[in-house]
BAFI-110375 format. One line per field, with one value per residue (C-alpha): x, y, z; residue in one letter. Coordinates in nm, 4 decimals. Last residue first. Example, Ala and Ser with C-alpha at 12.3 -4.5 7.8 and 13.67 -1.06 7.14 Angstrom:
<nodes>
x	(1.3670 / 1.2300)
y	(-0.1060 / -0.4500)
z	(0.7140 / 0.7800)
res	(S / A)
</nodes>
This chain:
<nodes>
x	(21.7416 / 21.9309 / 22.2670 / 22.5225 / 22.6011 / 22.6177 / 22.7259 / 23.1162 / 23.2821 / 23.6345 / 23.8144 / 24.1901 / 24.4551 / 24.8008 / 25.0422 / 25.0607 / 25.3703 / 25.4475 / 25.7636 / 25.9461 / 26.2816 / 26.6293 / 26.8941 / 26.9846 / 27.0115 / 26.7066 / 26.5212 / 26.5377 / 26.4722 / 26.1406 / 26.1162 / 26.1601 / 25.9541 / 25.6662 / 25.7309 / 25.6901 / 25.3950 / 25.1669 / 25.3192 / 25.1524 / 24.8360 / 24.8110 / 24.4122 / 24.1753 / 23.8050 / 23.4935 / 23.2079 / 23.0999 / 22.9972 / 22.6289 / 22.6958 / 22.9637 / 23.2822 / 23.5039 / 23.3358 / 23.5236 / 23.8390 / 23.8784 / 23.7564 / 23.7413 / 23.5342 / 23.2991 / 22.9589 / 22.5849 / 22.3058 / 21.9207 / 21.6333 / 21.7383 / 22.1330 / 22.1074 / 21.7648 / 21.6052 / 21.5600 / 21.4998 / 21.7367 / 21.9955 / 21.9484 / 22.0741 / 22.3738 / 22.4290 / 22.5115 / 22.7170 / 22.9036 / 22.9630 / 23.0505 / 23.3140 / 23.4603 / 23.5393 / 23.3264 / 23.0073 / 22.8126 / 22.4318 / 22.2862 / 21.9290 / 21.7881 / 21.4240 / 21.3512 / 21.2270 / 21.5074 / 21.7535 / 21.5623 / 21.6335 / 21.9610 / 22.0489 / 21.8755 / 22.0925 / 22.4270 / 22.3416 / 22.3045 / 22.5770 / 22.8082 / 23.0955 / 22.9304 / 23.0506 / 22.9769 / 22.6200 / 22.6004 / 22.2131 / 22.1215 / 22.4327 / 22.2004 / 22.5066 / 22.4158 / 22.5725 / 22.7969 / 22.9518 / 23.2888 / 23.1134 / 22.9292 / 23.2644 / 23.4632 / 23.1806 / 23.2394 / 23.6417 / 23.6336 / 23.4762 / 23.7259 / 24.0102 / 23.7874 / 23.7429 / 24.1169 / 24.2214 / 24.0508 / 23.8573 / 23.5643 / 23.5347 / 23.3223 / 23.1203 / 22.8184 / 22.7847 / 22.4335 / 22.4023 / 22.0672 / 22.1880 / 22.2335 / 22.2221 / 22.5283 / 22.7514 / 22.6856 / 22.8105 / 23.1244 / 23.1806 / 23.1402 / 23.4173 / 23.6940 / 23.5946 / 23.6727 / 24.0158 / 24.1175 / 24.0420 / 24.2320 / 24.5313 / 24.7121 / 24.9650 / 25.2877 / 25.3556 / 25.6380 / 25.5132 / 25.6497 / 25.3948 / 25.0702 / 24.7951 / 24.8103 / 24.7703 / 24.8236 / 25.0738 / 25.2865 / 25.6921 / 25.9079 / 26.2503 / 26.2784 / 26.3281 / 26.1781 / 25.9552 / 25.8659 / 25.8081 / 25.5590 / 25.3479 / 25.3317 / 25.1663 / 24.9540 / 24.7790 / 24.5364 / 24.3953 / 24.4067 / 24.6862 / 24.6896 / 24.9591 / 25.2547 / 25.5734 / 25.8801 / 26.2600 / 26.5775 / 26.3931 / 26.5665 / 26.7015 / 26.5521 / 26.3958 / 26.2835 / 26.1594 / 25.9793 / 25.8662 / 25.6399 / 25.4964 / 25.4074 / 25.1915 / 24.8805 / 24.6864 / 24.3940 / 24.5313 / 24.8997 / 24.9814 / 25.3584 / 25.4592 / 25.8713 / 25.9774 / 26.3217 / 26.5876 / 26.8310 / 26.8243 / 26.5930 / 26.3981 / 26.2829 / 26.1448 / 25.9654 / 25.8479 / 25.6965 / 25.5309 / 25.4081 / 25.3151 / 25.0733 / 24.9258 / 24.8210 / 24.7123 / 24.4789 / 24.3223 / 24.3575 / 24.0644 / 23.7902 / 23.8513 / 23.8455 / 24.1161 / 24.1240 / 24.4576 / 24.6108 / 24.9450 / 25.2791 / 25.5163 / 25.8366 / 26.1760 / 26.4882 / 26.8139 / 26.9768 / 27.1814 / 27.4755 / 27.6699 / 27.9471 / 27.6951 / 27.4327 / 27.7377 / 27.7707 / 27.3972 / 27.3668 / 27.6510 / 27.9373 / 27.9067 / 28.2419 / 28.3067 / 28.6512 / 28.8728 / 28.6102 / 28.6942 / 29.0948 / 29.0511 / 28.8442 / 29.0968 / 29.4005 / 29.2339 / 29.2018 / 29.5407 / 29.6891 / 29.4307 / 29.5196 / 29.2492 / 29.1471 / 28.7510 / 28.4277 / 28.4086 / 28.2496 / 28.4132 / 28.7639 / 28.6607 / 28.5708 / 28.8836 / 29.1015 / 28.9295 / 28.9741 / 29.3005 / 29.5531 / 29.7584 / 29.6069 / 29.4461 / 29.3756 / 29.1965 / 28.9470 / 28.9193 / 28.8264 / 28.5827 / 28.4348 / 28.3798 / 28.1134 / 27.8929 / 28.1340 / 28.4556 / 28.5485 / 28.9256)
y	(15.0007 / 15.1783 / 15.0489 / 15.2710 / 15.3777 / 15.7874 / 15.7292 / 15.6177 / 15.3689 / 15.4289 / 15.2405 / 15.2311 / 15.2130 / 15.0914 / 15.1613 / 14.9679 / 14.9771 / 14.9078 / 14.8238 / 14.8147 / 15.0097 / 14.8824 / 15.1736 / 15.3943 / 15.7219 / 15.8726 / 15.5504 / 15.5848 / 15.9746 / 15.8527 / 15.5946 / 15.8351 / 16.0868 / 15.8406 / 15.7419 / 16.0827 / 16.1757 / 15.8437 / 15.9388 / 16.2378 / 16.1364 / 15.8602 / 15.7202 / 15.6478 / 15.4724 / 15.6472 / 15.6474 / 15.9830 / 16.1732 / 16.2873 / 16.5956 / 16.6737 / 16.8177 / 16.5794 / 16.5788 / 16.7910 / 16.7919 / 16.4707 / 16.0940 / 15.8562 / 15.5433 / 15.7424 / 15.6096 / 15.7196 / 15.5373 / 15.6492 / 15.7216 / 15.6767 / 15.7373 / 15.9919 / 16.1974 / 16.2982 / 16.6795 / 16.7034 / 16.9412 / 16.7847 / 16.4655 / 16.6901 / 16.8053 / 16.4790 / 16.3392 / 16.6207 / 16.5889 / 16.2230 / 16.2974 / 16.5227 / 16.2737 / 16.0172 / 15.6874 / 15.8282 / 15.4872 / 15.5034 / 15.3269 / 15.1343 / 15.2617 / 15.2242 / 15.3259 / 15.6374 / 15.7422 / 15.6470 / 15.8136 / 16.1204 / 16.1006 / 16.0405 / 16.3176 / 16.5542 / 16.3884 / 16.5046 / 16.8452 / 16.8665 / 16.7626 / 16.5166 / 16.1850 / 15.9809 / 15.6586 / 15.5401 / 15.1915 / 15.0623 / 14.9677 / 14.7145 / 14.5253 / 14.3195 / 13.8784 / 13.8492 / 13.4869 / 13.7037 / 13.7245 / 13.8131 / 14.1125 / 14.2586 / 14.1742 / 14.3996 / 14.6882 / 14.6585 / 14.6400 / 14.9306 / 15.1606 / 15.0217 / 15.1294 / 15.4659 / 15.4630 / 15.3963 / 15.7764 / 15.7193 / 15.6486 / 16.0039 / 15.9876 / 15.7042 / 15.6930 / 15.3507 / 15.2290 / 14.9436 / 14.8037 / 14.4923 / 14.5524 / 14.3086 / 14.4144 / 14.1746 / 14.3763 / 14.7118 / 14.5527 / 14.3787 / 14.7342 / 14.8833 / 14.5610 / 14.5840 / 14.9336 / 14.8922 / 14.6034 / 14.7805 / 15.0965 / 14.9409 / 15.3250 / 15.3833 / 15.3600 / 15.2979 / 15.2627 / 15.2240 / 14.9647 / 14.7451 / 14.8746 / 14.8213 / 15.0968 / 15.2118 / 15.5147 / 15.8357 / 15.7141 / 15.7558 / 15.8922 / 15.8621 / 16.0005 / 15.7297 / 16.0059 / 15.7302 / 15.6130 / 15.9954 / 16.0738 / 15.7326 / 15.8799 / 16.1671 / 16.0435 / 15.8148 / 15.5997 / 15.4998 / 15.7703 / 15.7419 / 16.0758 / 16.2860 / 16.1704 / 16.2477 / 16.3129 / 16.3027 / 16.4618 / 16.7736 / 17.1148 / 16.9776 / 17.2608 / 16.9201 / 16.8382 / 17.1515 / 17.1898 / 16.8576 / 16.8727 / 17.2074 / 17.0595 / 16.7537 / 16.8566 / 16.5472 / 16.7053 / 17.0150 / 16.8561 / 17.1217 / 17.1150 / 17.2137 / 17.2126 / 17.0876 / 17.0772 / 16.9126 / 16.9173 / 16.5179 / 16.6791 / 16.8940 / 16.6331 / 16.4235 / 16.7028 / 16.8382 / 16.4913 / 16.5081 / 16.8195 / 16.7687 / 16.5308 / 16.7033 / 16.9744 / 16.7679 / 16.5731 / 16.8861 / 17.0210 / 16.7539 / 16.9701 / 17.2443 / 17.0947 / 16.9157 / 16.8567 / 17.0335 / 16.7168 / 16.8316 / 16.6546 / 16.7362 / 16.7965 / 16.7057 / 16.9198 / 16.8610 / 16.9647 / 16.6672 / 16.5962 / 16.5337 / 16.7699 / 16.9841 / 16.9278 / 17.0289 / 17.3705 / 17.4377 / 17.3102 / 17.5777 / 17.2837 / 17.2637 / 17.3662 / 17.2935 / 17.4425 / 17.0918 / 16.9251 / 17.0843 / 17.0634 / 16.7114 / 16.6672 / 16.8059 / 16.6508 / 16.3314 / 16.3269 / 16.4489 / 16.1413 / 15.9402 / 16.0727 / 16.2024 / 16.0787 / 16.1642 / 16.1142 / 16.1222 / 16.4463 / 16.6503 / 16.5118 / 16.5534 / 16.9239 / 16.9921 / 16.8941 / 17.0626 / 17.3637 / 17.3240 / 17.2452 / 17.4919 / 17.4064 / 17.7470 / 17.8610 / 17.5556 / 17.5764 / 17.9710 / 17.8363 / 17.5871 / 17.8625 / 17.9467 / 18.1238 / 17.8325 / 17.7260 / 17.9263 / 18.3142 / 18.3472)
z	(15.4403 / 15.1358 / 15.0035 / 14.9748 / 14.6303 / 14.6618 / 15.0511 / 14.9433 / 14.8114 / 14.7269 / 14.5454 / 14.4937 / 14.2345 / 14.1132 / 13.8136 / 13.5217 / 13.3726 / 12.9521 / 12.7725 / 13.0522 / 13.0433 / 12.9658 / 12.9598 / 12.6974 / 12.8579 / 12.6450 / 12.7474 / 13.1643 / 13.1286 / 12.9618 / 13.2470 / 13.4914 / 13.3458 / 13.2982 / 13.6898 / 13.8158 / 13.6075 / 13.7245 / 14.1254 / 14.0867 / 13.9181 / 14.2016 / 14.1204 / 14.3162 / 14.1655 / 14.2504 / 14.5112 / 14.5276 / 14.8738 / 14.8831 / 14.8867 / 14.6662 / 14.7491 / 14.5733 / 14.2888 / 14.0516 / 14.2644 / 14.1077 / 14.1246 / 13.7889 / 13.7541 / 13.8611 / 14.0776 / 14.1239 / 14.2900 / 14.1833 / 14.4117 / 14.7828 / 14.6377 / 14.5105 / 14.5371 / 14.2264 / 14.2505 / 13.9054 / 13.8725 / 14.1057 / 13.9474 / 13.5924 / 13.8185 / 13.9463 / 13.5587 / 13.4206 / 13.7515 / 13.6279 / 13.2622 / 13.4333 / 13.6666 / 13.4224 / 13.3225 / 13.4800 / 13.6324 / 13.6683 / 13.9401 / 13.9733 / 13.5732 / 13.6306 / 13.2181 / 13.2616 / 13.4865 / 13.2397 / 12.9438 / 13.1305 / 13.2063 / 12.8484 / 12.7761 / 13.0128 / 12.8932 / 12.5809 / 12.6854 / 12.9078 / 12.6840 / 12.5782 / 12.5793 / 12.3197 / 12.4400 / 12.6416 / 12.7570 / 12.9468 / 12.5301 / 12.5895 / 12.8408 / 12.9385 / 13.0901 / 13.4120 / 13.4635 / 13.7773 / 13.5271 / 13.1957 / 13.3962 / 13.5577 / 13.2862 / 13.0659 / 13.3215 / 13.2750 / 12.8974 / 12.9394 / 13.1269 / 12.8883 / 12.5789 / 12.6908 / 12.8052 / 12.4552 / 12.3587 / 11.9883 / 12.1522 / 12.3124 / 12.6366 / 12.8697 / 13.0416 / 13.1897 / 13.3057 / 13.6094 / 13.6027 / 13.8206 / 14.1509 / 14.4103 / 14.5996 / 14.4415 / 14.1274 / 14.2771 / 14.3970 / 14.0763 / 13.8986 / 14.1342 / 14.0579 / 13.7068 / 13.6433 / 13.8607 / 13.6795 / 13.3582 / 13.4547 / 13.5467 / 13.5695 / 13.2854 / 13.1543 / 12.8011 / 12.6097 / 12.2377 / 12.0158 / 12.1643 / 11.9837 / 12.1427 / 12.3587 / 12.6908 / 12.8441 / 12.9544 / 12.6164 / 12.6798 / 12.3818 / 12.2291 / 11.8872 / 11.5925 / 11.3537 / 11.2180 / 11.5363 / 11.6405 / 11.3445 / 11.4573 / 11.7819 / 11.6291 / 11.3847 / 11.6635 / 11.4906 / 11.8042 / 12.0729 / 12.3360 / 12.6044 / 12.7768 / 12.5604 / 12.7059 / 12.4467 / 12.4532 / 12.3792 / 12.3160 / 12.0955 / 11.8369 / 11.5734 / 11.3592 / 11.7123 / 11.8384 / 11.4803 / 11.4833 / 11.7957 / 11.6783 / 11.3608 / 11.5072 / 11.4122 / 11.5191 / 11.5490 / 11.7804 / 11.9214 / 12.1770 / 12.2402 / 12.6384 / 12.7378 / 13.0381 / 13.1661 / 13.2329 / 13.5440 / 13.6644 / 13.9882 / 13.7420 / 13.5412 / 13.8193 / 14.0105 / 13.6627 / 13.5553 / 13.9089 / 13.8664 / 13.5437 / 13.6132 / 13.8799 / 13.6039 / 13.3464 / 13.5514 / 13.7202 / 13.3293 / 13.2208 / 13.3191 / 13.1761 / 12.8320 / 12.6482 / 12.2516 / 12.1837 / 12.3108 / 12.5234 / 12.3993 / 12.6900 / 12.5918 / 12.7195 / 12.7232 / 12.8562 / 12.5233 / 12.4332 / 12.2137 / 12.5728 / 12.4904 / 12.3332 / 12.6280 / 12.8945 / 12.6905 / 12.7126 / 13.0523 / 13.2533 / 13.3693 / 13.7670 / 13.8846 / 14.2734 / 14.2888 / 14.3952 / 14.2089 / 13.8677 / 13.9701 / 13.9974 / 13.7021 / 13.4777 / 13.6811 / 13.6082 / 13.2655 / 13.2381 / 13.3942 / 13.2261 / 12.8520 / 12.6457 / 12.3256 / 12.2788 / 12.5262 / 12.8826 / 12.8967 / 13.1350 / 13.0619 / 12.6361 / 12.7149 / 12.9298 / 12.6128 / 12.3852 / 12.5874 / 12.5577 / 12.8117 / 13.0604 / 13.4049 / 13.5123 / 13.1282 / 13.0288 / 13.3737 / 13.3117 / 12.9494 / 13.0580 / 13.2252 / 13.6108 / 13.7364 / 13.8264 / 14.1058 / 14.1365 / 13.9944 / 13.9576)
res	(X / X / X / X / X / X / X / X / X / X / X / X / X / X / X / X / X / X / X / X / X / X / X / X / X / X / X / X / X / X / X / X / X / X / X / X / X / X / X / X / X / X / X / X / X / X / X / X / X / X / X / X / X / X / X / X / X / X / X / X / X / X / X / X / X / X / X / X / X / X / X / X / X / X / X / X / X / X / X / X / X / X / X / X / X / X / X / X / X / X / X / X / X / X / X / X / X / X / X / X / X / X / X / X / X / X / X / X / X / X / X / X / X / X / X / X / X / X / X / X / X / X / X / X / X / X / X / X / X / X / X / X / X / X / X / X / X / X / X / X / X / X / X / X / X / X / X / X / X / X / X / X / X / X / X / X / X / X / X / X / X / X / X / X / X / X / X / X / X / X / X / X / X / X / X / X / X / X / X / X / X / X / X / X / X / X / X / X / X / X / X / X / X / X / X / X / X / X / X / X / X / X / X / X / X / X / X / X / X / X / X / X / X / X / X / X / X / X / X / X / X / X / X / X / X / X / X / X / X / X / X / X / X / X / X / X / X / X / X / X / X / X / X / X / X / X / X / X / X / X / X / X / X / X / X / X / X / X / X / X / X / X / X / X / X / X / X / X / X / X / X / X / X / X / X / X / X / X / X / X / X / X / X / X / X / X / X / X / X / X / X / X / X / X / X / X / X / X / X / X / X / X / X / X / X / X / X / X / X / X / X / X / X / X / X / X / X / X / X / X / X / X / X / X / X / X / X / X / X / X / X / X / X / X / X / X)
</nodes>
């Protein structure tokens, strides 16, 4: 008889004269079963190394091994860096408790993807990659009482959340910049409806309200999600003696040295320039970025975990928040 993977639950029935009922409920746990039997079932499964094939240990289990990673159909290029390391480290996780990772792309809320592999049972769990407000498709998964994690924050505390403490981190970077004497600090910011938006700058005003600074909230910019707006904004910056402009993500930021480039205004003798988010996109820059640090990896790994965590049952927190780091680099550095 074949061992290991090869072997069936009906090789395993065969060998020790039950059912294969019977070898299901020893394997599983679940169902009348006598100990003595029990134990010659799982005995003899040791004794030849059997590892049960997933599809049959899911139906004993009522489980698939699945999870699926709701992707916003509303990412550029630039955002799939963050997407990318993120799933590594939700596929690290996943693959070392044998599941794996499915992809549904939500475009504008369309959840019908998503409900298809659940109505077809095939997920045992969700991963949100981004919180919005309003979100139609965390809402759907309440309702369908489907176990999900939230890569974010939200105000809504039904939602498991883990996410990076991007305020502190926002306000730790902008108090650094103030404590240096400047003080006509711009933030360029993207979509409003994105939490993180808000996170990142609730984090610049803390900064102000916490030095007793006054905000100039004509030096904010939000909804920034081109070149050609970020261009103008530029522009009017440097018109109006703007000392460091701030990019709240990496792309808005390359939008914004790019346009320096152009007009060959010199960072940092003319202008300083930070991100409140560091990527491949600017790590090669020259002058080096100061930015905020974040562990995309380790973000992943721990949202599986925790999703992993609430499929079994067990007590989870209803929201993380990860660490960070700053980096300050020659882009702010103060000139003699």
């Amino acid at each position: 008889m074949d061992s290991g993977r090869n072997m069936t639950i009906g090789d395993i029935a065969d060998a020790l004269g039950v059912s294969k009922t019977t070898v299901s409920r020893a394997i599983s746990g679940k169902g009348r079963i006598g100990e003595d039997t029990k134990r010659r079932v799982l005995d003899y499964i040791n004794e030849h190394n059997y590892r049960p094939n997933m599809i049959a240990k899911g139906l004993a289990q009522s489980r698939t091994f699945n999870i699926a990673l709701a992707l916003p159909g509303d990412y550029n290029l630039e955002d799939m860096s963050f997407f990318q390391k993120c799933l590594m480290g939700i596929s690290e996780i996943a693959n070392s408790f044998e599941y794996d990772v499915m992809v549904a792309v939500i475009p504008s809320n369309d959840t019908s993807q998503l409900e298809r592999m659940i109505t077809n049972r095939k997920i045992d769990g969700v991963i949100l990659m981004r919180t919005v407000f309003q979100d139609n498709t965390a809402a759907y998964l309440k309702d369908a009482e489907v176990p999900f994690v939230a890569i974010g924050s939200s105000d809504d505390r039904k939602i498991v959340q883990v996410d990076n403490d991007h305020r502190a981190a926002c306000r730790e970077l902008t108090s650094i910049l103030l404590m240096r004497g400047i003080r006509k600090i711009a933030l360029i910011g993207g979509n409003q409806s994105h939490v993180v938006t808000h996170t990142r700058l609730n984090g610049y005003l803390d900064a102000y309200k916490e030095m007793g600074l006054a905000v100039d909230d004509s030096m904010i910019y939000l909804d920034v999600e081109s070149c050609v707006l970020a261009d103008k904004i530029v522009e009017e910056l440097l018109a109006r003696k703007c000392e460091c402009i701030i990019g709240m993500d990496d792309s808005i930021c390359n939008y914004v040295l790019n346009k320096l480039k152009k007009e060959k205004i010199m960072v940092p003798q003319d202008i300083k320039v930070a991100s409140f988010y560091n990527s491949s996109l600017l790590e090669n820059n020259v002058p080096s970025i100061t930015s905020l640090e974040f562990d995309v990896l380790e973000l992943g790994m721990e949202t599986c975990r925790t999703l992993l965590d609430l499929i079994d049952g067990k007590p989870v927190k209803a929201r993380a928040l990860l660490g960070y780091g700053v980096s300050l680099k020659e882009s702010t550095q103060k000139m003699s």
